[in-house]
C-alpha positions in Angstrom: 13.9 4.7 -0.3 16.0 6.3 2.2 19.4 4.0 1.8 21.4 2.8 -1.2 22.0 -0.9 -2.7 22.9 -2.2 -5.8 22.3 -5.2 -7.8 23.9 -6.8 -10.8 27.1 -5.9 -12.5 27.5 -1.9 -12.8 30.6 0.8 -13.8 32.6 2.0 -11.3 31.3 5.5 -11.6 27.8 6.6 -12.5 27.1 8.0 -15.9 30.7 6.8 -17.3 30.7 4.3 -20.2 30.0 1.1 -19.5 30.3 -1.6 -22.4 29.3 -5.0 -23.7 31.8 -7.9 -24.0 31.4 -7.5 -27.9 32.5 -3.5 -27.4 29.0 -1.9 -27.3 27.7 0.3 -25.1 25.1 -0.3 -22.1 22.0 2.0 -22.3 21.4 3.6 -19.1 18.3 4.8 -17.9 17.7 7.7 -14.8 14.6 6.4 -12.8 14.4 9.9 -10.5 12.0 11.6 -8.3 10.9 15.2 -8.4 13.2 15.8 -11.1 17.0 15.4 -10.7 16.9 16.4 -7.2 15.3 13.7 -4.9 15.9 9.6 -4.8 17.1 7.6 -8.1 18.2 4.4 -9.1 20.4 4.2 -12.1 19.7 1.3 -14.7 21.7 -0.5 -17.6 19.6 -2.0 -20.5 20.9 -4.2 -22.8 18.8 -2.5 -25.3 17.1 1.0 -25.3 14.6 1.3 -23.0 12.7 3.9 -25.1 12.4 2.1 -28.6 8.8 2.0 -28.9 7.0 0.1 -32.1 3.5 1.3 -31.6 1.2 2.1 -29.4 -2.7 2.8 -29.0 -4.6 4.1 -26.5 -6.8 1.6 -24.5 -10.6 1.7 -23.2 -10.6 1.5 -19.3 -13.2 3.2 -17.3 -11.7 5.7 -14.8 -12.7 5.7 -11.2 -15.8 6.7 -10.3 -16.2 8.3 -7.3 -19.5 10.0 -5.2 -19.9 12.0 -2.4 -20.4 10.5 1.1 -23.8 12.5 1.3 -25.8 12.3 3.5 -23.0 12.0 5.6 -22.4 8.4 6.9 -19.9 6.2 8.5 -19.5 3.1 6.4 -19.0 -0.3 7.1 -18.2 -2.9 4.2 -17.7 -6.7 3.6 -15.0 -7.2 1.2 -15.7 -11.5 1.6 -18.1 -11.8 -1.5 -15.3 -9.9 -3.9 -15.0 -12.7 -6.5 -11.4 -13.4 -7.4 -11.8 -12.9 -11.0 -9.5 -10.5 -13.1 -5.6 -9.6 -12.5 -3.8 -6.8 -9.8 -4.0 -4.2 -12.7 -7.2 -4.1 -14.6 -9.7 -5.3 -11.7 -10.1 -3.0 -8.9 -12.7 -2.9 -6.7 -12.8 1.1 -5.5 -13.5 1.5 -2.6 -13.0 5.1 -1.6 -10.9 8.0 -2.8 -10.2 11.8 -3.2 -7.4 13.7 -4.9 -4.5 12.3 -3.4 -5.5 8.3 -3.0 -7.3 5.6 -4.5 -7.8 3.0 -2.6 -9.0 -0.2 -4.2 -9.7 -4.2 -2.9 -7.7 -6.9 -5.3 -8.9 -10.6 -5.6 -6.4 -11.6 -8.6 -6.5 -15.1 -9.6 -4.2 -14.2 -13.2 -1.0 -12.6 -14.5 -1.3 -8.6 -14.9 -0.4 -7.4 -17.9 3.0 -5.1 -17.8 2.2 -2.3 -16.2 3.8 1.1 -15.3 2.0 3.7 -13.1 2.9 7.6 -14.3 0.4 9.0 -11.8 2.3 8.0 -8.6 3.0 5.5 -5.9 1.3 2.5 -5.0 1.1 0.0 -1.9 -0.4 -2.5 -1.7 -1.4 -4.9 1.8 -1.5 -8.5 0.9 -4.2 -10.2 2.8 -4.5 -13.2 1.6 -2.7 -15.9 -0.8 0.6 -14.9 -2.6 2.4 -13.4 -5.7 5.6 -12.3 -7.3 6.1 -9.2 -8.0 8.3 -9.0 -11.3 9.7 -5.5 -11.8 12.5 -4.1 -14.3 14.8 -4.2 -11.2 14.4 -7.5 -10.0 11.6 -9.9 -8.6 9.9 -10.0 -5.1 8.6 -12.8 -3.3 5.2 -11.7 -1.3 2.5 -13.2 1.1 -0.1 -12.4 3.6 1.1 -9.7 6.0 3.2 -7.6 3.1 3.0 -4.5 2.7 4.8 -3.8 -1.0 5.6 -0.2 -2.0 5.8 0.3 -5.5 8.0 3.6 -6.7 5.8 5.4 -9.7 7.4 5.0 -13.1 8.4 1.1 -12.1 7.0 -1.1 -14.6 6.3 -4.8 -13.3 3.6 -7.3 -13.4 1.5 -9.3 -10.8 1.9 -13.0 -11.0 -0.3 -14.2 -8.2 0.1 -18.4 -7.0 -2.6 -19.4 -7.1 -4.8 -16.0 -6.0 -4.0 -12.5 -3.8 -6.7 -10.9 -2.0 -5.7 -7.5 -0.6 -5.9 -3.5 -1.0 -3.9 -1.2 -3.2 -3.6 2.3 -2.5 -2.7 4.4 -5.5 -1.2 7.8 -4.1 -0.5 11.4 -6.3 3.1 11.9 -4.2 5.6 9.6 -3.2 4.9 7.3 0.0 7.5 7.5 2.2 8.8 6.2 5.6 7.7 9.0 8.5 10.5 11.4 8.8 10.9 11.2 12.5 11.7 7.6 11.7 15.1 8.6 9.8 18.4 10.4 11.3 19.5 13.5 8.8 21.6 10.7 6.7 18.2 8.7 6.4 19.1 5.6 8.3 16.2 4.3 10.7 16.5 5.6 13.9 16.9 3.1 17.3 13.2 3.8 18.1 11.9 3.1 14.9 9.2 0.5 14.6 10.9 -0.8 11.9 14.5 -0.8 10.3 16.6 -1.3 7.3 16.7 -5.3 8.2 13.3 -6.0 7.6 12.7 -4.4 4.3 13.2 -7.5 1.6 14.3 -6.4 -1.6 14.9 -7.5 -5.0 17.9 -10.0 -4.9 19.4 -10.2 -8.3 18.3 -8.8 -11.7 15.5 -10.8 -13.6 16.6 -10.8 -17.3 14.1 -11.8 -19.7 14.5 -12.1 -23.8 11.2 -11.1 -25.8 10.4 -8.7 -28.7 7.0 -6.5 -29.2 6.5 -6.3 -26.0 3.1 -4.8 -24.4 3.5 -2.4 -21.5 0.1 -1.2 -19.8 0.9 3.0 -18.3 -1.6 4.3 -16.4 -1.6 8.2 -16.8 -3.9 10.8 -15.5 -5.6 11.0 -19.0 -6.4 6.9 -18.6 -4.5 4.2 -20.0 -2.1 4.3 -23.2 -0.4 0.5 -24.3 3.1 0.8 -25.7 4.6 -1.8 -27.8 8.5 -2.3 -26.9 10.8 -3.4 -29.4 12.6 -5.5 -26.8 11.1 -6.7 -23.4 12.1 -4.0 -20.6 13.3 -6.7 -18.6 16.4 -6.5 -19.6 18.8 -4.6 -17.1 21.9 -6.2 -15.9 22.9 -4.1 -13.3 21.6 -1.1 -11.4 21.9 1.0 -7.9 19.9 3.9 -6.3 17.5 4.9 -3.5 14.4 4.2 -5.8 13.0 0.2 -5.7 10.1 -1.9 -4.4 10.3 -3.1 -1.4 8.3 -5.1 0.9 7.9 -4.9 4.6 5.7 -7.7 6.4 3.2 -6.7 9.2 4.1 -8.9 11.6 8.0 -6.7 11.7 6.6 -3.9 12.6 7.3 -3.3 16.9 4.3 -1.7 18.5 5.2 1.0 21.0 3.1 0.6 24.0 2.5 2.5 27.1 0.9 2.7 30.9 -2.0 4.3 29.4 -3.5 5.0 25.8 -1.4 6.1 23.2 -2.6 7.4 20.1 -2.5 6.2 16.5 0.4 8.1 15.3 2.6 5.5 17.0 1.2 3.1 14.7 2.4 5.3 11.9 4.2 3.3 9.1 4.0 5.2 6.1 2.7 8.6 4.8 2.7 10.3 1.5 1.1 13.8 0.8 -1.8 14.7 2.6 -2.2 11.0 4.0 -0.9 8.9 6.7 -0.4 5.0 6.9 -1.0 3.2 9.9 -1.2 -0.1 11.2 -2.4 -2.0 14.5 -0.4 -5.0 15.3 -0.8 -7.8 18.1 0.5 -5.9 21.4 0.3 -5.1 25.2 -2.6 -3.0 26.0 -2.1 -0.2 28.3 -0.5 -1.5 32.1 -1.1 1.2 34.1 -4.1 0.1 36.9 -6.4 2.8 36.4 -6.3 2.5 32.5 -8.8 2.1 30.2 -7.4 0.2 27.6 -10.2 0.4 25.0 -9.8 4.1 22.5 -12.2 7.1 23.5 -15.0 8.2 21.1 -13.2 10.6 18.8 -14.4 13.1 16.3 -11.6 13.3 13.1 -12.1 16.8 12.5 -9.3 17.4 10.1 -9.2 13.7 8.6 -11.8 10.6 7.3 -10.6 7.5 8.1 -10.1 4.3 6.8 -9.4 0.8 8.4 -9.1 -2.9 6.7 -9.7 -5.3 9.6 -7.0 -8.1 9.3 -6.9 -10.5 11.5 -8.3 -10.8 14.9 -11.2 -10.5 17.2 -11.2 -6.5 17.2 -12.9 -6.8 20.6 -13.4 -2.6 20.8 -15.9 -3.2 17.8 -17.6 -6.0 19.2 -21.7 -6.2 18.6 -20.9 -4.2 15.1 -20.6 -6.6 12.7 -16.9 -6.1 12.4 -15.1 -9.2 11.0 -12.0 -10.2 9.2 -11.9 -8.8 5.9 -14.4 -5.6 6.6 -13.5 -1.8 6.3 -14.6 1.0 8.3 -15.1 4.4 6.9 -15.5 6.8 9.8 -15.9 10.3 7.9 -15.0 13.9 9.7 -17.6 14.8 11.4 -18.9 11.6 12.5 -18.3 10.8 16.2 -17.7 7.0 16.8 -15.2 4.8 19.2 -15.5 1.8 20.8 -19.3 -0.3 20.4 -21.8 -1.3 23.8 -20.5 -4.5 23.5 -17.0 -3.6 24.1 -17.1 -1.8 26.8 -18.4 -3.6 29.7 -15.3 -5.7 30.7 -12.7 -3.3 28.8 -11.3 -2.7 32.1 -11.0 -6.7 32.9 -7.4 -6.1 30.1 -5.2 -4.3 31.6 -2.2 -5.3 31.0 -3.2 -8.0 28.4 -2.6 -8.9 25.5 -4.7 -8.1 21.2 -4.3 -10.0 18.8 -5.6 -8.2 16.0 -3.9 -6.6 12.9 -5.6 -3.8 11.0 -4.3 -1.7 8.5 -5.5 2.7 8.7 -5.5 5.4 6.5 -6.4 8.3 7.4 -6.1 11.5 4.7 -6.7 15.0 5.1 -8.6 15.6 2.6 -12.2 14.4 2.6 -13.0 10.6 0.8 -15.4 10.0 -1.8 -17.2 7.0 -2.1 -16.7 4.1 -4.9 -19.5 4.4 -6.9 -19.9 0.6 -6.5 -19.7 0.2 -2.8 -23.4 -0.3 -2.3 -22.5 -4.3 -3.4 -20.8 -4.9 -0.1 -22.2 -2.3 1.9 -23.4 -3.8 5.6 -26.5 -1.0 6.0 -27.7 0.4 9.6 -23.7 0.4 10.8 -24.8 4.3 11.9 -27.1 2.9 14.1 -24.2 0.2 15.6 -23.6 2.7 18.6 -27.1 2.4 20.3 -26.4 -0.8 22.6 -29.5 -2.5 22.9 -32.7 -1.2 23.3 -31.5 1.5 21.7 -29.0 2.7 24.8 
C-alpha cells in the first residue's frame, strides 16, 4: 500500500522494546516486501509467531495448464460452477502463464488458514459475501469488492452463506498504477480512486488457540504447519503492507467526446499484467462518435474479461451473459459482434450499465486444463452476422 495506518496499541518507536503488563516482552514480526527495502508493516505477537510444532507436507494437485493451440478465442460460462469446497482448496483454473493464475471461486465453507509465499492475490467478489480474517485484522466484503491480499498474509475465507467470484494469484506485488500516485504516494486529484474508498481492517482480531494448522502455498506445492499458539494474536501493528478492499462501484470512469482506450479503466497492475475494469458510464458525446470499441488485434497481450453485470450491448448476438469470460488471445482479431453494431450510433451521449472486470498480461495465457466443462464452443465463428456476413 502506498500510505501508512496503524491499528491497536504499539511503542512509540519501531523496533524499541515494547512489554506486557506482567514485564515481558512483545514479539515483533517484520512483514516486508522485496527485502528490507520496499513497503512493511510491523506486528506485535503476544507469542512467537515462528514456534512451529510440526508440520507435514500436504497432497494438492498443482495447476494444470495447456496451450491455447490451435489458436482460439474462448468464451466460457462460469454459471454451472457448483459452490462446493472453500476459497483455498477449490479453484476452478481458468487460465494462466508465469506471472498469474487466475481461478473462479464458488465457496460455500470456511478456508482453512492459509498463507500464500508465492505472491499477491486479488480477488473480485461477484456474488454473496465473506469475511476475510487476516493476522492484521478482519474485513467485511460483498459483491462489487475487489480485495488485495499482500503475499505472506495468512488469513482465512469465511464466506455467509456462499462467494462466487475470481482470484488472481500474481508472482510480483499488485499495485495501484503509478501515474495514480504523487512522488510521496498519495492518490493524485485525477485518480479514479483515492485513499477514502479503500476499507481496511478496523481493529486487531485477537484469537486464543493452541496447535494451530496454517495452510502455505509455495512454489514446490503446499506444506501445513502446526503453530504452537494461533497467529491471530497481534495487538498492535502499523505499515504500508495490509489487505484492503476497494468496491467497483468507487471507481470514477473517465470519459471523453470520443473513444478512449482501456488504460483509463486501469485499476491495478502487477508485473507483466494490467487490471482493468469497465464501470457504468457516459459513452462518448461528441456527434460524430462511434461509441461502440474498434476491432483490435492485442499484439503484445491476451486478454481476459469477467462479464459482471449488465447487458454488454457491444457483444450482443455472442452469447455473452452475466457471469461469462472472454479470452481473446494475441493474434486473434475481434471487437464488437453484428448485433451490436447497427444502432451503436443511436448512443451517443448515453448511458452503460455494465461492469466487467479485464486482465490483460504480456505474456501469453495458457489454458486450465479443465475449461472444456464450461466451454460455450463455435464463439470463433460469433463474428460472422447472419448468414455468415
Amino acid at each position: 500500500m502506498p500510505y501508512f495506518m496503524q491499528l491497536g496499541t504499539v511503542p512509540r518507536k519501531r523496533f524499541s522494546q515494547f512489554r506486557k503488563e506482567d514485564g515481558s516482552l512483545f514479539h515483533t514480526e517484520v512483514m516486508g516486501e522485496e527485502g528490507f527495502s520496499s513497503n512493511f508493516s510491523l506486528l506485535h505477537h503476544i507469542h512467537p509467531p515462528a514456534a512451529i510444532v510440526a508440520h507435514e507436507a500436504v497432497q494438492h494437485p498443482p495447476v494444470e495448464l495447456v496451450d491455447n493451440h490451435p489458436l482460439l478465442p474462448r468464451l466460457l460460462q462460469t454459471k454451472g460452477i457448483p459452490a462446493d469446497g472453500n476459497a483455498v482448496d477449490s479453484r476452478f483454473a481458468v487460465c494462466g502463464n508465469e506471472d498469474v493464475v487466475a481461478s473462479f471461486v464458488a465457496a460455500d465453507r470456511a478456508s482453512p488458514l492459509y498463507r500464500n509465499a508465492n505472491g499477491d492475490e486479488l480477488f473480485f467478489i461477484h456474488d454473496g459475501s465473506a469475511r476475510l480474517d487476516t493476522v492484521l485484522g478482519a474485513l467485511e466484503v460483498g459483491s462489487g469488492d475487489y480485495v488485495v491480499i499482500p503475499k505472506g498474509l495468512t488469513h482465512r475465507w469465511v464466506p455467509g452463506p456462499s462467494m462466487r467470484g475470481l482470484v488472481f494469484e500474481t508472482r510480483g506485488h499488485i499495485r495501484s498504477p503509478d501515474r495514480y500516485l504523487s512522488p510521496q504516494g498519495q492518490y493524485l486529484q485525477m485518480a479514479p480512486y483515492s485513499e477514502l474508498d479503500l476499507r481496511r481492517p478496523q481493529e486487531p482480531l485477537l484469537v486464543e488457540g493452541r496447535d494451530v494448522d496454517v495452510l502455505v502455498r509455495s512454489r514446490n506445492g503446499m506444506t501445513r504447519y502446526t503453530y504452537a499458539q494461533h497467529p491471530f494474536d497481534v495487538v498492535g501493528w502499523f505499515g504500508c503492507n495490509y489487505p484492503y478492499a476497494l468496491n467497483v462501484s468507487d471507481f470514477s470512469p473517465m470519459t471523453g467526446s470520443f473513444h478512449r482506450p482501456p488504460p483509463v479503466h486501469q485499476v491495478f497492475e502487477a508485473p507483466n499484467l494490467v487490471f482493468c475494469n469497465f464501470v457504468p458510464r457516459v459513452l462518448d458525446y461528441d456527434p460524430r462518435a462511434m461509441p461502440i470499441p474498434s476491432f483490435h488485434q492485442n499484439v503484445d497481450s491476451d486478454e481476459m474479461i469477467f462479464y459482471a453485470e449488465g447487458n454488454f450491448f457491444s457483444r450482443k448476438g455472442s452469447g455473452i451473459e452475466r457471469g461469462a469470460i472472454s479470452l481473446h488471445p494475441a493474434g486473434h482479431i475481434h471487437g464488437p459482434h453484428p448485433g451490436s453494431t447497427d444502432n451503436a450510433a443511436d448512443r451517443v451521449g448515453k448511458r452503460t450499465e455494465e461492469v466487467a472486470i479485464m486482465l490483460d498480461t504480456f505474456r501469453p495465457l495458457q489454458l486450465g486444463k479443465e475449461i472444456g466443462r464450461i466451454e460455450q464452443p463455435g464463439y470463433l465463428y460469433s463474428w460472422r452476422g447472419k448468414a455468415g456476413q
